[in-house]
Phi, psi and omega in degrees: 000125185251137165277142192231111174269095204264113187277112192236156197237145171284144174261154210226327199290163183287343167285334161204066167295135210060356166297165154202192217196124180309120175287331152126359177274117179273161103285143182251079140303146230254295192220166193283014151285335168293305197333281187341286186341292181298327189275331176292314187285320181231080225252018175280316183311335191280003173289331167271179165269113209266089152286106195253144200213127165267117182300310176291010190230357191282311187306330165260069143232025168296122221275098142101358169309127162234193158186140207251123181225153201212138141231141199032037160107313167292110196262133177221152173264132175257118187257163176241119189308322230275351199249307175349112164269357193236161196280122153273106183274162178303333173281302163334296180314286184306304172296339157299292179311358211269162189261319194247285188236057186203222194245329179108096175197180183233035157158193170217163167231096224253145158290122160233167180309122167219149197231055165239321182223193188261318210194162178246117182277151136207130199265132191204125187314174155277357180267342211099347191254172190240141158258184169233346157222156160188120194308314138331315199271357194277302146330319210250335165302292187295332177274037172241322195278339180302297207299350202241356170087015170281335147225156166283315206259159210268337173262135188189166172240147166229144191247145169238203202252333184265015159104204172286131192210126166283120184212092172320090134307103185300300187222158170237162157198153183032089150045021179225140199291148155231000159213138178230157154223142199243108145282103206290050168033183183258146191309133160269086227262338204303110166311327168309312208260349171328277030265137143227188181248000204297157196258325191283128177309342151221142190252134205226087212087338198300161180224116134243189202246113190233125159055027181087103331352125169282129161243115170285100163254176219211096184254142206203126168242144171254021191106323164259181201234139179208169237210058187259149181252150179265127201206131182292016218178103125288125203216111201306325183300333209261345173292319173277009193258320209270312180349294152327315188292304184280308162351317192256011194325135130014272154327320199250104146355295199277327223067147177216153183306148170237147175221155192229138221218106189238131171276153185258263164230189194310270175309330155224172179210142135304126160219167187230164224191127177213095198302111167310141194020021181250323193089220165278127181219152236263314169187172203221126160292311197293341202263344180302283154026253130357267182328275175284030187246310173322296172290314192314292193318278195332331189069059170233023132233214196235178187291320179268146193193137175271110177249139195230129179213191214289334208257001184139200197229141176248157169241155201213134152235157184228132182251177174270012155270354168092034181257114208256141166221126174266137162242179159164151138324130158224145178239149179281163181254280169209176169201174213172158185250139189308133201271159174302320164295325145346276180308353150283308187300307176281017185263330184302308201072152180093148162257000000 
């Protein structure tokens, strides 16, 4: 990635007094220490004005432009409403995402305008359906608007449907974000407001029966409604057989995230994860969350906690309002334009 340093001069004539007017000099320089560099060396320039243009950030504003980032193994595509020509519809939505015949994702994330916050998320299931939050895709959201120029600064907000979310770019490297932290607002506990249908002011302990099988479960909303069973044993199978089950429970209106949870000690936990309208999945912000907003209440872990899952590890803190701040790795994948044949396919519907 090269910076192309376009060098403009005050214009003096009476027509375009304040104006200003291209000396026609370009430079391709690689980073901004060559810049510094440069500007040192030819210290006349600094009398102009430097429009400095990131070729890779030129890019998304390309018709139809994405780019694909996975945390710990959870991958979403990200779109910009204002470069989108086709509508995202719940099928549209469903065939991008499709693995076989779209690019293959576990959602999308598309940017919009918000006049609430620096910038707006809404977030989609690979089924089609909207969430209102995800701890992964929160990550994986703030580093496309840092790396792609949508904000400068290292601190910034976002508004999502599950509310206001504060968020830090930890580290940087070669001008591209790799660790953020999110402050994921506070664990909600109230059963009415999760959502459930449970009669009990928290659902705590609770047992249902799902497909013959009992589960003591535990509700908890990070802005979306999750589901943790606590279990002395993890097993990939009985989370992808019971999952579906609990996901469609009754009790829950919305549908809810299921995590399913064995402590190590104090300081870390294993979860395994079965995600609304996604299924089984590699890791979860919100279920991370979830998971140690649960145990905390209980105190059978410490304010800080390493949630360790198939797909990597997140850090989790709780303060004592119950104020959740998520840390993690995000990596880029590719990034790239919807091919027409795509964009014809989606016109069809259906997969």
């Amino acid at each position: 990635m090269h910076l192309k340093i376009f060098l403009w001069q005050p214009c003096h004539t009476e027509r375009n007094m304040g104006l200003f007017s291209p000396l026609g000099k370009i430079c391709l320089l690689p980073n901004i220490r060559l810049i510094r560099s440069f500007l040192l060396d030819y210290p006349e320039n600094i009398s102009y004005i430097c429009l400095l243009k990131i070729f890779k950030k030129k890019d998304q504003m390309k018709d139809n432009f994405f780019v694909k980032t996975h945390g710990l193994g959870n991958e979403y595509i990200v779109l910009c409403d204002k470069s989108i020509t086709f509508n995202l519809s719940r099928n549209a939505i469903k065939r991008i995402c499709n693995v076989n015949f779209g690019i293959g994702s576990d959602g999308i994330l598309l940017k919009v305008d918000s006049d609430k916050a620096d910038v707006g998320l809404r977030i989609y299931n690979p089924d089609g359906s909207e969430a209102e939050k995800s701890g992964n895709g929160l990550r994986i959201f703030c580093k496309y608007i840092f790396d792609y120029g949508f904000v400068s600064k290292r601190e910034f907000t976002v508004e999502t449907k599950g509310g206001l979310v504060k968020a830090n770019i930890v580290e940087v490297k070669n001008n591209r974000a790799t660790l953020i932290t999110v402050d994921m607002g506070t664990a909600i506990f109230s059963a009415p407001l999760i959502p459930t249908s449970f009669p009990t002011a928290e659902v705590n302990d609770e047992t249902i029966n799902v497909e013959g099988k009992d589960y003591k479960i535990n509700c908890v909303s990070m802005g979306n409604p999750h589901c943790v069973i606590i279990k002395d044993h993890l097993d990939i199978a009985e989370v992808k057989k019971y999952g579906p089950y609990i996901e469609h429970y009754k009790m829950f209106p919305n549908r809810i995230n299921v995590q399913f949870a064995k402590i190590i000690n104090r300081k870390e936990v294993e979860i395994l994860i079965w995600e609304r309208g996604a299924g089984f999945t590699l890791a979860s912000g919100t279920s991370s969350c979830a998971v140690a907003s649960v145990l905390r209440k209980k105190d059978l872990i410490d304010n800080e906690v390493t949630i360790k899952m198939l797909g990597g590890e997140l850090k989790i803190e709780i303060n004592e309002h119950m104020d959740v701040r998520m840390t993690g790795k995000v990596r880029q994948s590719c990034e790239g334009v919807l091919n027409e044949d795509l964009l014809e396919d989606l016109e069809e519907g259906g997969i």
